[in-house]
PDBQT receptor file of N, H, CA, C and O in Angstrom, charges set to zero:
ATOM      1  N   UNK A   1      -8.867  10.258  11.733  1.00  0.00    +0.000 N 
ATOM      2  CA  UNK A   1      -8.379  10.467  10.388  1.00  0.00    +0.000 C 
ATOM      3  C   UNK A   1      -9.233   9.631   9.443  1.00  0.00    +0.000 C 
ATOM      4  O   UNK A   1      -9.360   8.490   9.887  1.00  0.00    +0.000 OA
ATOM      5  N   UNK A   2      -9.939   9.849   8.141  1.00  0.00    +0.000 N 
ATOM      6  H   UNK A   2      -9.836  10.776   7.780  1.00  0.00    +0.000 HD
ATOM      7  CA  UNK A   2     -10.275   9.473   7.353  1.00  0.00    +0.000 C 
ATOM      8  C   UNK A   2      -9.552   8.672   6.278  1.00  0.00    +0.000 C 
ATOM      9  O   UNK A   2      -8.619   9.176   5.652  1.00  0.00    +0.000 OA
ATOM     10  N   UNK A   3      -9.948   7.507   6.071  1.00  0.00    +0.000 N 
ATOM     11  H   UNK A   3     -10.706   7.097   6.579  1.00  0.00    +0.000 HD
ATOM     12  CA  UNK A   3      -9.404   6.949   5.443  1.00  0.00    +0.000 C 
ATOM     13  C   UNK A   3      -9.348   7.332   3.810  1.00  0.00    +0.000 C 
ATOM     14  O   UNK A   3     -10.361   7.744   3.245  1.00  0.00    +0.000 OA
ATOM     15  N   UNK A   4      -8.146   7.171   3.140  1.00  0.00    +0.000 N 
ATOM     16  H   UNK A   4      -7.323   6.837   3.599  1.00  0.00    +0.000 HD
ATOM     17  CA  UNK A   4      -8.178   7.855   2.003  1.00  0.00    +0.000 C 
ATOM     18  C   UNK A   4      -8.147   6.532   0.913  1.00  0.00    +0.000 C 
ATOM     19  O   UNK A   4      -7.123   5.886   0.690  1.00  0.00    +0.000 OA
ATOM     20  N   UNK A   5      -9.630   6.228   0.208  1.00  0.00    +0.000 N 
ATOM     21  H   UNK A   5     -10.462   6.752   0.389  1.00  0.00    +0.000 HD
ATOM     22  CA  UNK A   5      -9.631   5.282  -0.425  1.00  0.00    +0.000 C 
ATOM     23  C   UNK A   5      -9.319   5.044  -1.913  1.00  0.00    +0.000 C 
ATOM     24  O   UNK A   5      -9.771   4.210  -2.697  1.00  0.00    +0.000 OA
ATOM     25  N   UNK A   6      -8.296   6.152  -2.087  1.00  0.00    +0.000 N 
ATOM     26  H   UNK A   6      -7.930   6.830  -1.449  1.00  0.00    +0.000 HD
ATOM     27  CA  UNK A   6      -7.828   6.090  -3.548  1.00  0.00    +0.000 C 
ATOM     28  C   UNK A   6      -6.259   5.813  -3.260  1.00  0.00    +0.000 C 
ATOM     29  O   UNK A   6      -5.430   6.400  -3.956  1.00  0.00    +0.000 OA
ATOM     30  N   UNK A   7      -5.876   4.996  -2.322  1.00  0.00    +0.000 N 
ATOM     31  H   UNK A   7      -6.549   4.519  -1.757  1.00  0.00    +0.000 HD
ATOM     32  CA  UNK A   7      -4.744   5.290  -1.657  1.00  0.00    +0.000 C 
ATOM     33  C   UNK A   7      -4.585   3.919  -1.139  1.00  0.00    +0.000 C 
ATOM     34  O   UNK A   7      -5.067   3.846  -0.008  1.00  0.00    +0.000 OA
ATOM     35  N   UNK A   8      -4.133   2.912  -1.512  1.00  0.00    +0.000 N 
ATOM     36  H   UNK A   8      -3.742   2.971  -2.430  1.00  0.00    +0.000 HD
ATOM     37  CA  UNK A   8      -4.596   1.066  -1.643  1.00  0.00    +0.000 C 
ATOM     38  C   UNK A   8      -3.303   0.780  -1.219  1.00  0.00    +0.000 C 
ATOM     39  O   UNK A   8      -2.415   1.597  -1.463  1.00  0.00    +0.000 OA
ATOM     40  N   UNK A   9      -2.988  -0.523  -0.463  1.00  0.00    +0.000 N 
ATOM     41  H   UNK A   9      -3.710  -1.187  -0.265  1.00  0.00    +0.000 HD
ATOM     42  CA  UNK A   9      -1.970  -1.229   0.151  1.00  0.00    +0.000 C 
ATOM     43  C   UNK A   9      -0.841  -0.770   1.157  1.00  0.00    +0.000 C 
ATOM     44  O   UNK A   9      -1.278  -0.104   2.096  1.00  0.00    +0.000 OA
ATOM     45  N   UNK A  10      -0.074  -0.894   1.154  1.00  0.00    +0.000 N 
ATOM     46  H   UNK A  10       0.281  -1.435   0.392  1.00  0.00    +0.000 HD
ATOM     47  CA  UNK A  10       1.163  -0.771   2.189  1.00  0.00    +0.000 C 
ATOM     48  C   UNK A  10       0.911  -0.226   3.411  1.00  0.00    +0.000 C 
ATOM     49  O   UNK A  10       0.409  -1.071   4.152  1.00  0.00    +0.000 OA
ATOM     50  N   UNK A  11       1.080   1.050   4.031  1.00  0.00    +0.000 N 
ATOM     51  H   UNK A  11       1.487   1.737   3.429  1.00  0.00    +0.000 HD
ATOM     52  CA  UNK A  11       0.632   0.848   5.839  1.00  0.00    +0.000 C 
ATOM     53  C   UNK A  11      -0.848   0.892   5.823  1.00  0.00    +0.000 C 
ATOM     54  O   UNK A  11      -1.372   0.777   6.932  1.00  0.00    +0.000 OA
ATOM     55  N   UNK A  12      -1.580   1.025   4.877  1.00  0.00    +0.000 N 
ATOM     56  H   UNK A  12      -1.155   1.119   3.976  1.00  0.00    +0.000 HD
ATOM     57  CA  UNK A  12      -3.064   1.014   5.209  1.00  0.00    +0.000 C 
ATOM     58  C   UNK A  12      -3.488  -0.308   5.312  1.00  0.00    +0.000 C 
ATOM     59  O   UNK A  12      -4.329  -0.377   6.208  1.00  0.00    +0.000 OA
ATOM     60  N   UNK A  13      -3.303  -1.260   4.853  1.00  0.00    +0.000 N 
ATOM     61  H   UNK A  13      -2.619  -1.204   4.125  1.00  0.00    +0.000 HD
ATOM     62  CA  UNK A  13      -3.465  -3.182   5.012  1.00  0.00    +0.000 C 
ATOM     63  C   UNK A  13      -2.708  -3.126   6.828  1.00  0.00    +0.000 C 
ATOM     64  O   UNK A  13      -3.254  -3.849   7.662  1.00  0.00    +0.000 OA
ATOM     65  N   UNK A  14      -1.922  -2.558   7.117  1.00  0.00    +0.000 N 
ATOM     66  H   UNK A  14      -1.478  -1.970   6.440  1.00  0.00    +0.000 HD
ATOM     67  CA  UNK A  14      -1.281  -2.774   8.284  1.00  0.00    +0.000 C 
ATOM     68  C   UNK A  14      -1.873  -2.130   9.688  1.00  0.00    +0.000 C 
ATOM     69  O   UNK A  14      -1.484  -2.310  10.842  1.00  0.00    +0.000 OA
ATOM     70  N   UNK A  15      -2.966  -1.302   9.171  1.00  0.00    +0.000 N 
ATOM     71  H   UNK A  15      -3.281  -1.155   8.233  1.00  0.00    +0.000 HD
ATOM     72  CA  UNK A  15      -3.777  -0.462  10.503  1.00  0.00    +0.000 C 
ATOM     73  C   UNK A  15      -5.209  -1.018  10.687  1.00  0.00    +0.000 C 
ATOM     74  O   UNK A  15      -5.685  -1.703   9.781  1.00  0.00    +0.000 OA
ATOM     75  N   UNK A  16      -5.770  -0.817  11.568  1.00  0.00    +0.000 N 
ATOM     76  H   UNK A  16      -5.383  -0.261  12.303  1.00  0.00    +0.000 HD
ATOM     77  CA  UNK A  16      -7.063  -0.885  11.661  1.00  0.00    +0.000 C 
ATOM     78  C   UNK A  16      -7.959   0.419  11.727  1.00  0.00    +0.000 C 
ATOM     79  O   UNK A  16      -7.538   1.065  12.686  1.00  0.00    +0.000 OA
ATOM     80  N   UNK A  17      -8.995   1.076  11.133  1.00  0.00    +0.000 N 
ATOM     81  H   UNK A  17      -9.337   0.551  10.354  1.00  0.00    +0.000 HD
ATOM     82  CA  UNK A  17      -9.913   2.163  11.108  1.00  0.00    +0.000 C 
ATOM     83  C   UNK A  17     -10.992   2.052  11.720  1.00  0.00    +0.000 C 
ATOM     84  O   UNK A  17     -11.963   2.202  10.978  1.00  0.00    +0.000 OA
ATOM     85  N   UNK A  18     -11.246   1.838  12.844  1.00  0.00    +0.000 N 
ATOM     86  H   UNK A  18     -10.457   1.717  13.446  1.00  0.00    +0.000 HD
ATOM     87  CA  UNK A  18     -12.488   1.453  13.673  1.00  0.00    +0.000 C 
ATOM     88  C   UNK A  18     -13.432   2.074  13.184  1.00  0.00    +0.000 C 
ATOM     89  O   UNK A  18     -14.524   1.510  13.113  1.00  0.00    +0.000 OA
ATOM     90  N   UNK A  19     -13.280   3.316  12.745  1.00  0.00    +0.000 N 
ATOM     91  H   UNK A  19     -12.393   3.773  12.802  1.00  0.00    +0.000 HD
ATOM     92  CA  UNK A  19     -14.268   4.483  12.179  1.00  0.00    +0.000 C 
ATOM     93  C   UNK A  19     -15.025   3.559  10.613  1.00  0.00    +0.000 C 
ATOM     94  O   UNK A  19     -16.241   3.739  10.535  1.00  0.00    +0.000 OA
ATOM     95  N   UNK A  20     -14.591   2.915   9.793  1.00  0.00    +0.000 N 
ATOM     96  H   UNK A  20     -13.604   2.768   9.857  1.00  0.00    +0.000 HD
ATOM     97  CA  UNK A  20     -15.106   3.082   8.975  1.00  0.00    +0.000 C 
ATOM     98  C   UNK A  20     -15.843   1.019   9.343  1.00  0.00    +0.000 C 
ATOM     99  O   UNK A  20     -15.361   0.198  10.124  1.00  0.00    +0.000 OA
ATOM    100  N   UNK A  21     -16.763   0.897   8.649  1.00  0.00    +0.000 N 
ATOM    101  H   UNK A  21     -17.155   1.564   8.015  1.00  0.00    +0.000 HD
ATOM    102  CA  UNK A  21     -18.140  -0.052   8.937  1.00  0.00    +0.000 C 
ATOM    103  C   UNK A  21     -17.646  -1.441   8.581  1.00  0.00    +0.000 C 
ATOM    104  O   UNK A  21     -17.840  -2.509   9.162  1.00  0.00    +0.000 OA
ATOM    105  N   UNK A  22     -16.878  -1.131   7.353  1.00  0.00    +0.000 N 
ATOM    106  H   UNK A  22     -16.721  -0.263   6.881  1.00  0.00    +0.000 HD
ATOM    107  CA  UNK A  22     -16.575  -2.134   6.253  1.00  0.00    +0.000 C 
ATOM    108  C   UNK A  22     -14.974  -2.763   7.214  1.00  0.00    +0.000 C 
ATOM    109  O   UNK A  22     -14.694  -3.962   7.238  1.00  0.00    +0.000 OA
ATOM    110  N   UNK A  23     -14.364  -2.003   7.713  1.00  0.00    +0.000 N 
ATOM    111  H   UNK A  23     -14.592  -1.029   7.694  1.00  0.00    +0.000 HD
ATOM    112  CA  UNK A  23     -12.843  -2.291   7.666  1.00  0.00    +0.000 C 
ATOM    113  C   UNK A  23     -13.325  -2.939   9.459  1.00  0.00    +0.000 C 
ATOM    114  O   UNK A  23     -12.456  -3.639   9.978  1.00  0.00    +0.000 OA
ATOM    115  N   UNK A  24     -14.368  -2.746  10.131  1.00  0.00    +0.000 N 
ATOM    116  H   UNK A  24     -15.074  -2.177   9.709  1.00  0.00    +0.000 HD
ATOM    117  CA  UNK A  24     -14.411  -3.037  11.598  1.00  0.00    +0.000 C 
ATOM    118  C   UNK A  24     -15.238  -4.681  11.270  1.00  0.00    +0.000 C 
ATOM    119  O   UNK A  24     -15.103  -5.624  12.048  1.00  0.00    +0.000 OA
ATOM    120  N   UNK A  25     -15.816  -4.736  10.387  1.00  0.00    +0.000 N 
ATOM    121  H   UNK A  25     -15.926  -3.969   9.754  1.00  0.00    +0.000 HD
ATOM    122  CA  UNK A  25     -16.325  -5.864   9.804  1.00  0.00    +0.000 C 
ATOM    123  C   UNK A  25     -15.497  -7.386   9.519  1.00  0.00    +0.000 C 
ATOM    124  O   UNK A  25     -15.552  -8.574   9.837  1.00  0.00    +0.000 OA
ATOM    125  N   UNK A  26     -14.599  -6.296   8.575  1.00  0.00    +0.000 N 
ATOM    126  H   UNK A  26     -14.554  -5.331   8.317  1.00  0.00    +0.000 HD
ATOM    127  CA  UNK A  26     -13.849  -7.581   7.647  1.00  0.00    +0.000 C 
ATOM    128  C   UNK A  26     -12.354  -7.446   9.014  1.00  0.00    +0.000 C 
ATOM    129  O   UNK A  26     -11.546  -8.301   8.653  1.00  0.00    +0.000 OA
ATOM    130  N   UNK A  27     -11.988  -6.977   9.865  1.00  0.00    +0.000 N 
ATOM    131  H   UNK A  27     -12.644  -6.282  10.158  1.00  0.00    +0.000 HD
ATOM    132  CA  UNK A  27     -11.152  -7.446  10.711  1.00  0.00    +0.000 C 
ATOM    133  C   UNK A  27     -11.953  -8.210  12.044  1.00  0.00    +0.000 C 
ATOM    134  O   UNK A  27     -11.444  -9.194  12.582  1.00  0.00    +0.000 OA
ATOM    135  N   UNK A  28     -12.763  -7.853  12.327  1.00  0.00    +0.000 N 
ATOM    136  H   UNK A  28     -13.176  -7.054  11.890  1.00  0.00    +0.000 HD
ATOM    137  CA  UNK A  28     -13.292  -8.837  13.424  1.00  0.00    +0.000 C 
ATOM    138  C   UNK A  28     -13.717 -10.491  13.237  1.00  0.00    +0.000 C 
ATOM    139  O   UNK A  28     -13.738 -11.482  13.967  1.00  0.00    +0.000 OA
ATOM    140  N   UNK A  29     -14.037 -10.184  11.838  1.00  0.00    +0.000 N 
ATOM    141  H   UNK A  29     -14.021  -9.379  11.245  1.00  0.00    +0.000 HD
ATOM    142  CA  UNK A  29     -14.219 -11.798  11.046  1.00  0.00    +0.000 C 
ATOM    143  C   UNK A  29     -12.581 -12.707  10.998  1.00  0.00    +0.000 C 
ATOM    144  O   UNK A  29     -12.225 -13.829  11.360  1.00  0.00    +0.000 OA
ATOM    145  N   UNK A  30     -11.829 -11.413  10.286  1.00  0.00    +0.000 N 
ATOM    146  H   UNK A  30     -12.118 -10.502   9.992  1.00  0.00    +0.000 HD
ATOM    147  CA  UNK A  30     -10.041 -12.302  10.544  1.00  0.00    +0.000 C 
ATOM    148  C   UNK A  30      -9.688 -12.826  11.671  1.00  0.00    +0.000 C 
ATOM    149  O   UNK A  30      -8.917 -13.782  11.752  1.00  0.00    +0.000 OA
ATOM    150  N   UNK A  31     -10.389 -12.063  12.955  1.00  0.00    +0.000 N 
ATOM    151  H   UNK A  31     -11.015 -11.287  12.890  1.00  0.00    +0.000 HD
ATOM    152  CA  UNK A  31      -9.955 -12.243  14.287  1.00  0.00    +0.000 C 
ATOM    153  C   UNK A  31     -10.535 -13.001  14.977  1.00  0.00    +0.000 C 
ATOM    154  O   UNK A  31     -10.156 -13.581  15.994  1.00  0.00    +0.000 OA
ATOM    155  N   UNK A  32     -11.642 -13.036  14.363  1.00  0.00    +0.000 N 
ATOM    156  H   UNK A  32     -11.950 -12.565  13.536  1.00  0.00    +0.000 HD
ATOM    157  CA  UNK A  32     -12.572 -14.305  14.893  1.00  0.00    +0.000 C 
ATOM    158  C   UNK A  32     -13.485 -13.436  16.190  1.00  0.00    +0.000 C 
ATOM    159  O   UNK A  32     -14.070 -14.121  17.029  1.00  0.00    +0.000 OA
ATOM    160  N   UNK A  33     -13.533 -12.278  16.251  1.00  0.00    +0.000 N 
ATOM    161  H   UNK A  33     -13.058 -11.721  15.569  1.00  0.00    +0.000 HD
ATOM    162  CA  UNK A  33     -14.216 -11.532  17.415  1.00  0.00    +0.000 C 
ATOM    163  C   UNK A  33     -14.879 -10.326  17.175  1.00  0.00    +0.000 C 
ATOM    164  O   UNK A  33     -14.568  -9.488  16.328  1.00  0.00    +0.000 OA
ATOM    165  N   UNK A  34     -16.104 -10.268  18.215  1.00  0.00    +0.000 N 
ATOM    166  H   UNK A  34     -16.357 -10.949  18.902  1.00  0.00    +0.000 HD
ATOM    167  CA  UNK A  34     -16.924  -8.968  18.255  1.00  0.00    +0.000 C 
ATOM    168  C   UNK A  34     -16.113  -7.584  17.740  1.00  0.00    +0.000 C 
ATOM    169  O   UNK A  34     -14.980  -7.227  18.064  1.00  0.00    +0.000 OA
ATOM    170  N   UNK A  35     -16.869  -7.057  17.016  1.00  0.00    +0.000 N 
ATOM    171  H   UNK A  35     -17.789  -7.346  16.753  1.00  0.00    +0.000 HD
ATOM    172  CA  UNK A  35     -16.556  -5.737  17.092  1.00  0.00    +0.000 C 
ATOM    173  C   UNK A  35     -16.507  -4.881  18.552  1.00  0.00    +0.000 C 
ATOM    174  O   UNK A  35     -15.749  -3.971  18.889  1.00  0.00    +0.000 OA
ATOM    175  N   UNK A  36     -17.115  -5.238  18.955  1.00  0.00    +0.000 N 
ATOM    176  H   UNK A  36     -17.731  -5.977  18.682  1.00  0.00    +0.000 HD
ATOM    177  CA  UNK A  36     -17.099  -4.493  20.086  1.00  0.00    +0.000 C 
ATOM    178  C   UNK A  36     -15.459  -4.834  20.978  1.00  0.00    +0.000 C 
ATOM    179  O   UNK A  36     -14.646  -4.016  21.409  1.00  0.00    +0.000 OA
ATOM    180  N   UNK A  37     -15.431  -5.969  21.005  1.00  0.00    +0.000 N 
ATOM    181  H   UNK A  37     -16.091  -6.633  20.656  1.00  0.00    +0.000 HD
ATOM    182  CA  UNK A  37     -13.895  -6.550  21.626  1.00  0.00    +0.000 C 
ATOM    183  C   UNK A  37     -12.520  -6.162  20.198  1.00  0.00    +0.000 C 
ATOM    184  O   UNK A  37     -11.318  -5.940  20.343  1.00  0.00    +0.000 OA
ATOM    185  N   UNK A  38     -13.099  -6.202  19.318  1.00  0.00    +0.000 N 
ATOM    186  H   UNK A  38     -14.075  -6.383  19.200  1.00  0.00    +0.000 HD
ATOM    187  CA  UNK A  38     -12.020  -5.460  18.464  1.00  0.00    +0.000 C 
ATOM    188  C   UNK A  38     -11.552  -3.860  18.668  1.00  0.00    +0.000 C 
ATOM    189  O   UNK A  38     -10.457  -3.316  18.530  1.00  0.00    +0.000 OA
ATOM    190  N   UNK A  39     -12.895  -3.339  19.064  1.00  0.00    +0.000 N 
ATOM    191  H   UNK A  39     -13.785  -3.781  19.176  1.00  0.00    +0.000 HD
ATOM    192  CA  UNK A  39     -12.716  -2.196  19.002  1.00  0.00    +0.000 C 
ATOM    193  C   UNK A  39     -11.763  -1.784  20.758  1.00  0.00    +0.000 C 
ATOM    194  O   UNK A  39     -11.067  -0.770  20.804  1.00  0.00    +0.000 OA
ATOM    195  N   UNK A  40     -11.875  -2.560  21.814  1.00  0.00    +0.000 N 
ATOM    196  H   UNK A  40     -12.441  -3.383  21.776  1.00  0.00    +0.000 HD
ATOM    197  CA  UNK A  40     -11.663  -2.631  22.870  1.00  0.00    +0.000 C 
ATOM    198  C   UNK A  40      -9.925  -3.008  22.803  1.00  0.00    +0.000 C 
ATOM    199  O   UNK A  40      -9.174  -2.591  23.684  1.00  0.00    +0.000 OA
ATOM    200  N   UNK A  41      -9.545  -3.640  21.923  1.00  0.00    +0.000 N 
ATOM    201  H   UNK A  41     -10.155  -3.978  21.207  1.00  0.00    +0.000 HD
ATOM    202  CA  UNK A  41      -8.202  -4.113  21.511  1.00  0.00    +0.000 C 
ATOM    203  C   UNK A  41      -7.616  -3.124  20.542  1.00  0.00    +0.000 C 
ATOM    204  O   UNK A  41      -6.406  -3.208  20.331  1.00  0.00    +0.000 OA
ATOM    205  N   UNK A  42      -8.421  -2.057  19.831  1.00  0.00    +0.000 N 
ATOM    206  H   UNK A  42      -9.403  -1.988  20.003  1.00  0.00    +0.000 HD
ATOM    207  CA  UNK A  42      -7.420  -0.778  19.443  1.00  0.00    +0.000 C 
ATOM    208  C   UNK A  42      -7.508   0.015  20.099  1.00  0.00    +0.000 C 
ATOM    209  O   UNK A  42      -6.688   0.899  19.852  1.00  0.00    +0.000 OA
ATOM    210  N   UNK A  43      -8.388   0.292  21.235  1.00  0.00    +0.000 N 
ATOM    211  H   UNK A  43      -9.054  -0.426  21.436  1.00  0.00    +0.000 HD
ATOM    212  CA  UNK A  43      -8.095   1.156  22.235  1.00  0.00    +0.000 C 
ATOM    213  C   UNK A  43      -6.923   1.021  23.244  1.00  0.00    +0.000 C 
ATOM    214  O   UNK A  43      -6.169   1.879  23.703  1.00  0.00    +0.000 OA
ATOM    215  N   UNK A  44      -7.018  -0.601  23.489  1.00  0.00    +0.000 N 
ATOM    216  H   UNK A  44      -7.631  -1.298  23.116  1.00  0.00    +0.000 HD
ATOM    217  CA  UNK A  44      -5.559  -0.987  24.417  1.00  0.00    +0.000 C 
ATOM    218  C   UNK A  44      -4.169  -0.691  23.951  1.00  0.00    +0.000 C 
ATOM    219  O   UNK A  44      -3.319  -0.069  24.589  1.00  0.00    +0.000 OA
ATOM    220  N   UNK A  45      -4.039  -1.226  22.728  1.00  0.00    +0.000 N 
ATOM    221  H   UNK A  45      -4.730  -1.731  22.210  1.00  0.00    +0.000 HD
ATOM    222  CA  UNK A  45      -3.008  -1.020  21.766  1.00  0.00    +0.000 C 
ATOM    223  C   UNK A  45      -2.565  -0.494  21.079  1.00  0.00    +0.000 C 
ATOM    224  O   UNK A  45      -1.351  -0.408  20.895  1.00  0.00    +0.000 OA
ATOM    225  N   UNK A  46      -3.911   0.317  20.144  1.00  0.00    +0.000 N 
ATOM    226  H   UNK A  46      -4.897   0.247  20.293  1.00  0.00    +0.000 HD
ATOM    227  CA  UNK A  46      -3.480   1.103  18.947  1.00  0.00    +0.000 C 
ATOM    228  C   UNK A  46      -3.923   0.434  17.756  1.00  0.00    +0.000 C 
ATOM    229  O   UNK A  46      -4.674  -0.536  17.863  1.00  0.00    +0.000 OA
ATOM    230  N   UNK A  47      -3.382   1.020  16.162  1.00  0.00    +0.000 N 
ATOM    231  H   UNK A  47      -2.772   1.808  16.076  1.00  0.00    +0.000 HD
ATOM    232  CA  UNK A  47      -4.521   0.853  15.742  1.00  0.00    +0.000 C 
ATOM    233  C   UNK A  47      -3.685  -0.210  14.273  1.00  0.00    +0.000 C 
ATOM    234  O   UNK A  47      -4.205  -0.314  13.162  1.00  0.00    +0.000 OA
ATOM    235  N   UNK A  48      -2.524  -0.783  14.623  1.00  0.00    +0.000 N 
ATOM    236  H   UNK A  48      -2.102  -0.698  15.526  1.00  0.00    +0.000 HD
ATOM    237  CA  UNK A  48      -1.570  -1.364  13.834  1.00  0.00    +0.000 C 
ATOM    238  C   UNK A  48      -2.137  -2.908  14.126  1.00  0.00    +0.000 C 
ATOM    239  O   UNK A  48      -2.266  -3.299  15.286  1.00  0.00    +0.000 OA
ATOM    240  N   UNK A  49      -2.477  -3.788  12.937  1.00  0.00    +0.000 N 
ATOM    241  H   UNK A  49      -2.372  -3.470  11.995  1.00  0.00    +0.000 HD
ATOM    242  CA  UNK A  49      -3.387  -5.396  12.838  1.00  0.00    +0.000 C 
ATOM    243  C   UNK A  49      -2.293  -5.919  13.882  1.00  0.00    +0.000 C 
ATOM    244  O   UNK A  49      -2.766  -6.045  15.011  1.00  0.00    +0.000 OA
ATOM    245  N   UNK A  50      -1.082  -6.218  13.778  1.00  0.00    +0.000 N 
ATOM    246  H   UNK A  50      -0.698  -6.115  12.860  1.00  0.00    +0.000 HD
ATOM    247  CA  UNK A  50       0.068  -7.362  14.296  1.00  0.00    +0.000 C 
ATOM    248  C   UNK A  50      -0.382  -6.850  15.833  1.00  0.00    +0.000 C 
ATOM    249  O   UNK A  50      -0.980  -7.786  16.364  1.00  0.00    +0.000 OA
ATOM    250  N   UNK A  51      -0.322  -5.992  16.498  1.00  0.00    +0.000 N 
ATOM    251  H   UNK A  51       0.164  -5.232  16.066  1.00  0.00    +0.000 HD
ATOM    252  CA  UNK A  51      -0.163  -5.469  17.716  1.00  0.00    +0.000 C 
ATOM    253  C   UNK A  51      -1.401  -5.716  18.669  1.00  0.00    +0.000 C 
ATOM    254  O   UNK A  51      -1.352  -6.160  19.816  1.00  0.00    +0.000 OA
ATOM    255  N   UNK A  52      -2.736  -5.263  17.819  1.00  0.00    +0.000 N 
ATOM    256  H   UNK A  52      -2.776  -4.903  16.887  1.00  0.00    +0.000 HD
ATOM    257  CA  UNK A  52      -3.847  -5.831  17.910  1.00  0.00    +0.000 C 
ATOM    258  C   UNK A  52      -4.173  -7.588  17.784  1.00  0.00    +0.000 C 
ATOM    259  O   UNK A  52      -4.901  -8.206  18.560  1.00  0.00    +0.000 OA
ATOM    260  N   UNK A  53      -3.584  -8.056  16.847  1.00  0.00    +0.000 N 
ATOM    261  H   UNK A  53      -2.993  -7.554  16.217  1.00  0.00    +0.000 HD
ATOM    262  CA  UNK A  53      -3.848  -9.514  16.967  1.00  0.00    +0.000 C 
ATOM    263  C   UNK A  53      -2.978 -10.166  17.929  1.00  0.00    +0.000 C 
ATOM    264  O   UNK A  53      -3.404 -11.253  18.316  1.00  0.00    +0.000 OA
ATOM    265  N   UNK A  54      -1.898  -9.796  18.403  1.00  0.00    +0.000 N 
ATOM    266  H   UNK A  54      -1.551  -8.912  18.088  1.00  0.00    +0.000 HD
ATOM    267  CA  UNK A  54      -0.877 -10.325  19.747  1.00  0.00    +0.000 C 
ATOM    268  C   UNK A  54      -1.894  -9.858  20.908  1.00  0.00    +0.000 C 
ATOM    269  O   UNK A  54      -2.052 -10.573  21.897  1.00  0.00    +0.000 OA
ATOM    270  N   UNK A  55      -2.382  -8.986  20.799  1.00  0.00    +0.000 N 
ATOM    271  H   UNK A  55      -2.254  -8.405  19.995  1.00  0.00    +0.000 HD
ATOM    272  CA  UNK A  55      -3.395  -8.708  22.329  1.00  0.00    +0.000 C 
ATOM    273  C   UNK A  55      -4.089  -9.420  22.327  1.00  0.00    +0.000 C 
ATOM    274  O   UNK A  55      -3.924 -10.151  23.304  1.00  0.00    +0.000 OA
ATOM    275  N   UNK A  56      -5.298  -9.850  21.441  1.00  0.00    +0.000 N 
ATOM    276  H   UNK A  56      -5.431  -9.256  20.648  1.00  0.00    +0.000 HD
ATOM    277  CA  UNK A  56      -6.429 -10.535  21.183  1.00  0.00    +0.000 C 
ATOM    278  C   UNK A  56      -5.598 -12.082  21.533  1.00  0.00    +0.000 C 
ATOM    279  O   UNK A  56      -6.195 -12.563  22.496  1.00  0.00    +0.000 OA
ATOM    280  N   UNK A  57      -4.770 -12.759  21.222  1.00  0.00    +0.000 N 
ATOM    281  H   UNK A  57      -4.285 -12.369  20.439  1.00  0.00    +0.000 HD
ATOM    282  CA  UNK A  57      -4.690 -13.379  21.035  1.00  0.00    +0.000 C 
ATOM    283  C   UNK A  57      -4.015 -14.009  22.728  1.00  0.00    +0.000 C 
ATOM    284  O   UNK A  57      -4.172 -15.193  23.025  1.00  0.00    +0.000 OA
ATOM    285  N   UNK A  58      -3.429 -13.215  23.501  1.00  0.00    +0.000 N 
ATOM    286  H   UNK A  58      -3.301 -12.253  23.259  1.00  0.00    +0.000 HD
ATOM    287  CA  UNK A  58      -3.050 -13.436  25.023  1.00  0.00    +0.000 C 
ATOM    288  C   UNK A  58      -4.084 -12.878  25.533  1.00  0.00    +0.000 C 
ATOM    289  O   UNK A  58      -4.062 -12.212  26.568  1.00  0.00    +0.000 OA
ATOM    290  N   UNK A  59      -5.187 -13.129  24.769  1.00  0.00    +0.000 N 
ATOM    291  H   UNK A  59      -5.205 -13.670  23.928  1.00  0.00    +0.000 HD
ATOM    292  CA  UNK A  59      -6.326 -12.481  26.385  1.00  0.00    +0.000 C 
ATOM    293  C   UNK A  59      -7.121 -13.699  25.949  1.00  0.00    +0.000 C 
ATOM    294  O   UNK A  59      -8.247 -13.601  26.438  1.00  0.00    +0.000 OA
ATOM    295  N   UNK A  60      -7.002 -14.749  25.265  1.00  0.00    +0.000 N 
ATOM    296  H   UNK A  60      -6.088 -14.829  24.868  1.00  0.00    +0.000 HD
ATOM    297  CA  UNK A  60      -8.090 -15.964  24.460  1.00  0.00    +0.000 C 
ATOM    298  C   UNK A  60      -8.186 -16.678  25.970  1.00  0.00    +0.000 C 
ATOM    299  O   UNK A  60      -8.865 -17.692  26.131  1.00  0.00    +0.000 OA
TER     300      UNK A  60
């Protein structure tokens, strides 16, 4: 799904878009980890930040 960027805050702050350059960027920096291991942690989980950062965070 494409992200719709005229379309700002509430569940979109709450997902992650692996697809787009900018959003795989600025969450792997929050997380402190590779894109590549970010991207490995919305595949496990899905694509919601809280759910993703509880994984990342029991696999440290």
């Amino acid at each position: 799904m494409s992200d719709d960027k005229t379309k700002v805050g509430g569940q979109d702050r709450a997902r992650i878009n692996i697809d787009e350059d900018y959003e795989l960027a600025d969450w792997s920096k929050k997380f402190g980890v590779s894109k590549e291991r970010l991207k490995e942690a919305v595949a496990a989980v899905g694509d919601r930040a809280s759910r993703v950062e509880s994984y990342l965070q029991s696999r440290r």
